[in-house]
Structure formats: C-alpha cells, structure tokens
C-alpha positions as CSV (number, residue, x, y, z in Angstrom):
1,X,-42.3,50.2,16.6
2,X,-41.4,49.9,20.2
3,X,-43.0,46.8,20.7
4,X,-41.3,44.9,17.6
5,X,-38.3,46.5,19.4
6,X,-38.5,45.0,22.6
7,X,-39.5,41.9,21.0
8,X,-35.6,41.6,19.0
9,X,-34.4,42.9,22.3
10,X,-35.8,39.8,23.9
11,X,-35.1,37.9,21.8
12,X,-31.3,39.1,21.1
13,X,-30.7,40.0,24.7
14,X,-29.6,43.1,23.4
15,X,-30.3,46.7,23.7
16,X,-31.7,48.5,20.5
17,X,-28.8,50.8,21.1
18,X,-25.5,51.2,21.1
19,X,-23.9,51.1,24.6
20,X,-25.5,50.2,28.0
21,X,-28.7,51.1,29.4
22,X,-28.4,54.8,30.1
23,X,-26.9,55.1,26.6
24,X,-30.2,54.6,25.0
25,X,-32.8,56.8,23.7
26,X,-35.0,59.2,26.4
27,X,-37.8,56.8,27.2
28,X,-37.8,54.5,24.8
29,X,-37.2,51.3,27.3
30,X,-40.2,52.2,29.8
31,X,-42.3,53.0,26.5
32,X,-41.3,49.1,25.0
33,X,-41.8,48.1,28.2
34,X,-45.5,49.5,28.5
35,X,-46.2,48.3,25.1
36,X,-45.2,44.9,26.3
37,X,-47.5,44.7,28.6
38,X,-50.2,44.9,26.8
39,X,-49.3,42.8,24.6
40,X,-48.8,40.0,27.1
41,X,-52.0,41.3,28.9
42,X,-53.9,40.8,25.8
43,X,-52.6,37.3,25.1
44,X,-53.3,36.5,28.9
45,X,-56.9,38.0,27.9
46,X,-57.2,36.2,24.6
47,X,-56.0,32.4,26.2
48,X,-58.9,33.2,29.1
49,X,-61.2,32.1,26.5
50,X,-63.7,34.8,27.5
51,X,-64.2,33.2,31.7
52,X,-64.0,37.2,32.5
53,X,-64.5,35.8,36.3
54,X,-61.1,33.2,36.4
55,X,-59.4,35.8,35.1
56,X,-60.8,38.8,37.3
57,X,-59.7,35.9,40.7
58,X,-56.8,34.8,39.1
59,X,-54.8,37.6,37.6
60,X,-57.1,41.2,38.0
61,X,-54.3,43.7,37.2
62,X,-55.2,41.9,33.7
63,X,-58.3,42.5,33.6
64,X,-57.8,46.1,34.5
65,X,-55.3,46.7,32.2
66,X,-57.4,45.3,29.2
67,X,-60.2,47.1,30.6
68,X,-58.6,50.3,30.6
69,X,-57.9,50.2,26.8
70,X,-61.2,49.2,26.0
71,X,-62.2,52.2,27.5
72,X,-59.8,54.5,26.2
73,X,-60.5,53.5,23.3
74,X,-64.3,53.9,23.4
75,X,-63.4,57.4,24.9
76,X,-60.9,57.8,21.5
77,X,-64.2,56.7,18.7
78,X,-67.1,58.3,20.4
C-alpha cells in the first residue's frame, strides 16, 4: 500500500493527505519512502543484468540493500 502510495504521490506531487507534511499520518512518509527504495534498489539490481561485481564498484549500498532482503528473507522461510 505504501509503495503504490508514494508512487501517486510522485507522480501527483501531492501528499496522500490532507494538509502539509506534518499533517499526515505517524510514519507513513519514512515507511513509503523505505518501500521506495527498494523498489528502485531492485530495479537498479534487475537492469545490472546479473554483473554482481559493476554493481558491487559502482553502486554498493545497492547491493547491500538487495542483499539484506535476500537474507531476511531466507531468515523469514527457513
């Protein structure tokens, strides 16, 4: 939900709210905002074509934050 949210509010350049920034919702910006970035760490992921060492020079806090999912989720099945 968040992220679909922050999408419209990019896309809008609007709040999902009602009034100005500190009229919104207890942590729902920094949780689009997270969700966000993973989504554009995945696609950076995703357009690296699998060349894990380009992408580990070029743009590591990337790589980390795709790894760390992996592994949560590993952590989350098994």
């Amino acid at each position: 939900m968040e992220l679909r949210m922050a999408w419209q509010c990019e896309r809008w350049h609007a709040l999902p709210e009602q009034g100005g920034l500190f009229d919104q919702p207890a942590g729902m910006l920094q949780r689009m905002a997270a969700m966000l970035n993973v989504y554009n760490a995945f696609k950076v992921f995703k357009a690296s074509s699998g060349n894990l060492m380009a992408l580990a020079n070029s743009q590591p806090q990337v790589l980390a934050l795709v790894r760390d999912i992996e592994r949560m989720e590993n952590e989350h099945d098994g």
